[in-house]
N, C-alpha and C positions, 0 to 999 in steps of 0.2 A: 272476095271475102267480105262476109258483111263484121261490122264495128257495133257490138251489143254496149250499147247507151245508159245509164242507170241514174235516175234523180232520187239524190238522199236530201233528205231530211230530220230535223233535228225534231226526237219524240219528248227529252227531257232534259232540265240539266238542272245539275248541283252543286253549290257551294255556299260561299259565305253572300248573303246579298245587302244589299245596297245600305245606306244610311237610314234613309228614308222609307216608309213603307205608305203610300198614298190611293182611294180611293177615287174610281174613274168611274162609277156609275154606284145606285144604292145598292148592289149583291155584287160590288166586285174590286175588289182592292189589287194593287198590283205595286212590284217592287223588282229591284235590278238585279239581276246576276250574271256574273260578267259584262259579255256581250249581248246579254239578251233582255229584255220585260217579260217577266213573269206576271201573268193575270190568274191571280184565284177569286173562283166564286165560294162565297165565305158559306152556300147554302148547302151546294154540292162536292165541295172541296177539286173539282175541275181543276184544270190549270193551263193556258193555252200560252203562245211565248209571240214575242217580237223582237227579229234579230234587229240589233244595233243597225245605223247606216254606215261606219266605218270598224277600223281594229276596237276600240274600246268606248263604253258610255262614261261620260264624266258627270254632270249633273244631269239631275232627273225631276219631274213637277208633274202632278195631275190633277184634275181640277174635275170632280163632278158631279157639282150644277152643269159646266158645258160637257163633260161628257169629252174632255182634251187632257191629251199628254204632251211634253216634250220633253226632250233630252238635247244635250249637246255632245258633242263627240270627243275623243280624245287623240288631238293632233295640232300641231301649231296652226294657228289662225281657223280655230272651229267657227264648226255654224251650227246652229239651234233648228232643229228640228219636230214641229208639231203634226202630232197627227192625231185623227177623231176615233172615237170609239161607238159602237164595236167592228168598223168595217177595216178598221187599223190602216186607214189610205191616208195619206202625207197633203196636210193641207197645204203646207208650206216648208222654206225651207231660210230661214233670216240668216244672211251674215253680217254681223256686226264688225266692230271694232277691235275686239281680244283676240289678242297678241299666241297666247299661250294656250291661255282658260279660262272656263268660266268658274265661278266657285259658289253661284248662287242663281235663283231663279224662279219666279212665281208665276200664278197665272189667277186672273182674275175673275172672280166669283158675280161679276156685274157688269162685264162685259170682254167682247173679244181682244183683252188686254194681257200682255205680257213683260213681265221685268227681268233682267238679269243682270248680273254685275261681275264684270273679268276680275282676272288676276293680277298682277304685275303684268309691266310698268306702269301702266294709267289709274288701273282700276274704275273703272270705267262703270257706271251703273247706266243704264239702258231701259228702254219703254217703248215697244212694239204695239201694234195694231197686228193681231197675226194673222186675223183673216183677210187684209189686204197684204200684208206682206212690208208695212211699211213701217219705218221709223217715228215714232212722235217725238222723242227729244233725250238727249242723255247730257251726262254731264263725267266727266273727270274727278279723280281723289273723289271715291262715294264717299271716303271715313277720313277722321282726322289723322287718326293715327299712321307714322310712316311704316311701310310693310304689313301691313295689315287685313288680311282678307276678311270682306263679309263673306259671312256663312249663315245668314238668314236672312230671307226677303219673304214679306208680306204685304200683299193688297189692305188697303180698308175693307171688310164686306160690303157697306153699304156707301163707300166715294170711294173711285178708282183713283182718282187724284192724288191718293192720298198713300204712301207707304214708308211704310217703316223697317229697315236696314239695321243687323245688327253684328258686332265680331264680338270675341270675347273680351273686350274691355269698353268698348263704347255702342248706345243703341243712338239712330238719327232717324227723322221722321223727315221724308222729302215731300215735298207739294209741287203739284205739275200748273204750274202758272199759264194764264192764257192771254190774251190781247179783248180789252172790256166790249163786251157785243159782239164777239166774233168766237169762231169753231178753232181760231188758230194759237196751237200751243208752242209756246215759243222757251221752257226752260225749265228746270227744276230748281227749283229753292230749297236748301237742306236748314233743317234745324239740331243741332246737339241737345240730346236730352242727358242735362245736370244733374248724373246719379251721384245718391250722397256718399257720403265714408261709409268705410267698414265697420265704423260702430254706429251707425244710424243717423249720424250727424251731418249737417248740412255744409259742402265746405265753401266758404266763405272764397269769392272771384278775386283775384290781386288785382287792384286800379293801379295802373303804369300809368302818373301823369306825365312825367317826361316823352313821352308819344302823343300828346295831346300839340295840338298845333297851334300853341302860343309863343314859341321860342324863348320862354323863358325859364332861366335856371337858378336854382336856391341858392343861399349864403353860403350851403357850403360842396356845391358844386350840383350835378346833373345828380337828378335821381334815376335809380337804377333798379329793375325788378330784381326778386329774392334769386332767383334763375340765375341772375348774371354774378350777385356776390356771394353763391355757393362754396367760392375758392379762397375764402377769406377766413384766417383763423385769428385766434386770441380774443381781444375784444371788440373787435369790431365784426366778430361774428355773434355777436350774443342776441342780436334782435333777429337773428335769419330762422324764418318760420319753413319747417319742411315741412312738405303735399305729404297731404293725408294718403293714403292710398283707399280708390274708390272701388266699390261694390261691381263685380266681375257679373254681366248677365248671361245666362242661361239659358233663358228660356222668355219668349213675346206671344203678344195674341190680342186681336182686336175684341174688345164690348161690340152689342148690339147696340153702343151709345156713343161707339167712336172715340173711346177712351183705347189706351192699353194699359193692359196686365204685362209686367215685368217682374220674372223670374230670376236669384242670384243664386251665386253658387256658394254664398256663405248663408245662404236660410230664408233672407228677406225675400216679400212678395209687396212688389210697387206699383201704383197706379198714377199713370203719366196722362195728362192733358195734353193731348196732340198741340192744341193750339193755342196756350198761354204758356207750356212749358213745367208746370208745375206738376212735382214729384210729390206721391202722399205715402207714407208709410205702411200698407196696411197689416204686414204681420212683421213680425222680428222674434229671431230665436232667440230663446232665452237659456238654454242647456244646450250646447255644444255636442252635437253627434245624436242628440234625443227628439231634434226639429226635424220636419220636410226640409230639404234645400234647392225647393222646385227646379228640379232638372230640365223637367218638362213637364208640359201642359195644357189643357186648350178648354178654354168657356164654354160649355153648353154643360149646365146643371153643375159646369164648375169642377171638374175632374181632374186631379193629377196624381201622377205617379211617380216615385223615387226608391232607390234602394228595396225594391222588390215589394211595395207594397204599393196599392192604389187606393187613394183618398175620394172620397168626397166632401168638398165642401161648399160651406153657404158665403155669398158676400154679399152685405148689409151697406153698403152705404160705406163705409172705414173699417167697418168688422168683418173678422173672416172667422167661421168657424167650422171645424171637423166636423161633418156629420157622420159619415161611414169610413170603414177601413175595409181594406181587403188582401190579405198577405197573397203574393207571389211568389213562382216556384223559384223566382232568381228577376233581380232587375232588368225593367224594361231599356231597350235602346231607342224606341220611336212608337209614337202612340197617336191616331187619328180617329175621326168619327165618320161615320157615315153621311151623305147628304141628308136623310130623312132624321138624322140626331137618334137612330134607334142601333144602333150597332158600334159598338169601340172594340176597335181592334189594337190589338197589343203585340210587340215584336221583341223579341230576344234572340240574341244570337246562338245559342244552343237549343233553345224550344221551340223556338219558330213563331208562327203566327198564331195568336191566339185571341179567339174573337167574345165580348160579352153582350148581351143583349141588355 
C-alpha cells in the first residue's frame, strides 16, 4: 500500500500584529503576527510571511539600510535570531544571557551591530556583532529603576557606540568604551538623563554629605538624606522636601547631529545632549488635552503623530513649530519611514497599515 504524503503550507494569516511595524528594504515594511513576519510591499500590497523559529516571536527589529531583521523567541533562555532580506536565510543565531526574555532590541544603521536588552533578573542590555555571531560587551541593571523593563533601544545613526535605552520613567544613554589605540571593546558606560518635573522645572540633586569620606559628623548628630527622615512627623518634619515627580518618556530619536529628541507623555518635547547631559525644553503645554503629548515620533522633516492626528513640524534651534496637520481615521500605534525618507507608514490597529508619500 503506498502512504500519499501532502506538504502544506501556510497561504495567509490574520490577526492582531505586533507592536511595531518596521521597514526592511525601501518598498517593503514588515510587522509580526503571531508566529509569523508579515512582509508587505507598500507598492503592490503583496504580502509574503516567515514562520517564527520556535512556539511564539517576542521582540522583533529590522533595519533597511542592511536590509536585516531579527526577532527573538518566546521560551526561557531565548536566542535572537537574524536573518537577511529578501532571501529570508538565517545569518546567525546569538545566545545571550536572558533568563526569560527579551524586551527590547535594535539594529544598526552603520554597521553590522546589534542591541538587546533581557527581562528579569538581570536585565541585562547586550551588543552583538551579528555577522560574526559574537559578543562585543554587555553589562547588567540597563536602568536604574528596580523591575523595570526597557522597552526602547536605539542606535546613534551616525556612531554605533553610542545608544540610548529607554522604559517609561527613565531614558539612559550608554557609550561602548574601548582600550586607547586598540579595536578592543571592553564595557559599557551608562549615563541617566536628568528629566525635569512635571511642571518644567529642573529638580534640584540632594548632596548627602554624610557619604562623603571625611568621618565627620555635625553638632547635632549624622546628617541624613530626606529619603531616610520621611518617617518623621511634627516638627521635625517641617524642612522634609518631597521628589517632584518627573516627566514619564514616551517617545526617543536620534538628530542628524547626535543630539536626542525626547518625547513625554504629559505634552513636553526635550532635547538632550548625549554628552554633557543637558536637558533643554523645547515645547511645553500650555492647555491641558489641547497640546501634542508626542506619543510617538521620528526626525526626518520632523513628523509626529498622536491621538489621530499627524503633525508636522519645524525645529529651529529651541523653537518648534506646527507647520501642517493631518486628521486620522483613529490614532496611530507605530509610525516609521522609509530608508529613502519618501514613504511613512502609519499602523493602527483596526485600519491597518496605512502608507503616505
Amino acid at each position: 500500500m503506498h502512504r500519499l504524503v501532502c506538504l502544506l503550507s501556510t497561504r495567509w494569516v490574520q490577526g492582531i500584529p505586533g507592536k511595531n511595524v518596521e521597514f526592511v528594504d525601501k518598498k517593503t515594511a514588515c510587522y509580526t503576527c503571531g508566529n509569523y513576519v508579515v512582509f508587505l510591499n507598500i507598492e503592490t500590497k503583496m504580502r509574503s510571511l516567515l514562520q517564527g523559529p520556535g512556539r511564539g516571536i517576542g521582540v522583533f527589529t529590522a533595519n533597511g539600510f542592511c536590509k536585516t531583521l531579527a526577532l527573538s523567541e518566546q521560551k526561557r533562555h531565548p536566542s535572537i535570531f537574524v536573518y537577511s532580506y529578501p532571501k529570508l536565510t538565517l545569518t546567525c543565531a546569538l545566545k545571550g544571557t536572558a533568563k526569560l526574555a527579551y524586551t527590547a532590541m535594535a539594529l544598526s544603521d552603520s554597521g553590522p551591530y546589534l542591541t538587546c536588552c533581557s527581562s528579569l533578573p538581570d536585565y541585562t542590555i547586550e551588543v552583538w556583532n551579528w555577522e560574526q555571531g559574537a559578543l562585543i560587551c554587555s553589562h547588567a541593571q540597563a536602568i536604574n529603576y528596580p523591575q523595570e523593563d526597557i522597552l526602547t533601544l536605539l542606535f546613534n545613526p551616525v556612531n554605533w557606540q553610542q545608544i540610548c535605552a529607554a522604559s517609561t520613567r527613565c531614558v539612559k544613554v550608554w557609550t561602548i568604551e574601548r582600550l586607547l589605540y586598540t579595536f578592543i571593546f571592553l564595557y559599557l558606560l551608562g549615563s541617566v538623563i536628568d528629566l525635569p518635573a512635571t511642571d518644567g522645572s529642573v529638580v534640584e540633586q540632594e548632596v548627602i554629605s554624610s557619604h562623603l569620606p571625611n568621618g565627620k559628623l555635625t553638632y547635632n548628630g549624622p546628617q541624613m538624606p530626606t529619603s531616610a527622615i520621611a518617617g518623621l512627623i511634627g516638627n521635625k518634619a517641617d524642612n522634609f522636601n518631597r521628589v517632584k515627580p518627573r516627566l514619564c518618556p514616551s517617545a526617543i530619536c536620534w538628530s542628524v547631529f547626535s543630539d536626542l529628541y525626547v518625547g513625554s507623555k504629559e505634552g513636553y518635547l526635550l532635547l538632550v545632549n548625549p554628552e554633557t547631559l543637558h536637558v533643554s525644553v523645547l515645547y511645553k503645554p500650555h492647555i491641558e488635552g489641547s497640546e501634542p503629548n508626542f506619543m510617538m515620533f521620528f526626525i526626518y522633516n520632523d513628523n509626529l503623530s498622536q491621538d489621530g492626528v499627524l503633525r508636522s513640524i519645524q525645529i529651529k534651534g529651541n523653537h518648534v513649530e506646527i507647520m501642517e496637520t493631518c486628521a486620522l481615521e483613529e490614532p496611530v500605534s507605530a509610525i516609521c519611514c522609509s530608508p529613502d525618507y519618501e514613504t511613512l507608514l502609519l499602523f493602527s490597529i483596526t485600519v491597518g497599515v496605512k502608507s503616505f508619500q
